[in-house]
N, C-alpha and C positions, 0 to 999 in steps of 0.2 A: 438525468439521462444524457449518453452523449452520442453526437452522430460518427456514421461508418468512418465519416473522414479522418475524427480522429486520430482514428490508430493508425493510418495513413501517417497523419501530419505525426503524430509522437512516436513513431518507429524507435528512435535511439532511444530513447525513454523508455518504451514496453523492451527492448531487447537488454536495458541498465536493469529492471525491472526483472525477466527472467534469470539476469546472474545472481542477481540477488537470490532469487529462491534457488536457485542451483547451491547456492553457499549455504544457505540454509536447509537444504535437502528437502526442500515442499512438495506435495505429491500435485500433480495437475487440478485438484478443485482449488485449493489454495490461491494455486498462480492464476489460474480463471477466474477467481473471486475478486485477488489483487488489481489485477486488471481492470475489473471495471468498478472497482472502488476508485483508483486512478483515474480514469477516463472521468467518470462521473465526476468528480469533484477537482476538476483541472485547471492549478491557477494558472495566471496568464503571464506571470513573471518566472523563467529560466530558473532563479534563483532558489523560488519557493517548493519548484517539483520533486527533487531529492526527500524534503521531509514528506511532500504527503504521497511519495512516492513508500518511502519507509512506513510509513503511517499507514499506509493501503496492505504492505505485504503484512506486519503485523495483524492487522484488522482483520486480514484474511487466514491467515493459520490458526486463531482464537475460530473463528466460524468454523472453519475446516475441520478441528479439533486435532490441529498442529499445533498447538501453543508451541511460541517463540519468547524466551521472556526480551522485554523490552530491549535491553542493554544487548543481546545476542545479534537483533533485527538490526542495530543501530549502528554496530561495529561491519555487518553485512553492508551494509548502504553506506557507508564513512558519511552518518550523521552523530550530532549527539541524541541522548538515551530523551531528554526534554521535547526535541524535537517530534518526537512520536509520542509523547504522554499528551502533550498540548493538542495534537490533533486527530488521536487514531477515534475514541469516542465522538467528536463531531463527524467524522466519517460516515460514522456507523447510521448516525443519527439520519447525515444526510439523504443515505441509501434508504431509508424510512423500515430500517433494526432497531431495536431496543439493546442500546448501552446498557452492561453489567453497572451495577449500584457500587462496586468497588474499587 
């Protein structure tokens, strides 16, 4: 869970976060899902927010039933396609979802 402040303190992030789904064309549960898959699971190093920033909007359009395949999310966010396979399922997990077996 994370506090109100967050989204405070991560405004460039949630508003990097909304381009993203604007390129991806996600409809609003998507980018609300995103969001607090992001918030929720937010590391504390700069560097590491991009992927599970991408990992979040992913994780979100599968729930949404936006599927994005991986490689689409990945070019959205200028990560690589790894970067979001490595972490979109522990996401899932950590929201306390049940990961697809695939």
């Amino acid at each position: 869970m994370y506090r109100a402040g967050d989204e405070v303190n991560q405004r460039e992030w949630l508003q990097e976060l909304d381009a993203v789904a604007d390129r991806l064309e996600l409809g609003s549960d998507a980018r609300s899902t995103a969001q607090e898959l992001f918030l929720t699971d937010l590391p504390d190093e700069d560097r590491s927010k991009r992927a599970v920033l991408a990992a979040s909007v992913y994780a979100a359009a599968l729930i949404a039933g936006e599927q994005r395949s991986q490689t689409k999310v990945a070019e959205a966010a200028d990560v690589s396609r790894l970067s979001i396979q490595g972490r979109w399922k522990e996401l899932l997990e950590s929201a306390g979802l049940d990961a697809p077996g695939w």
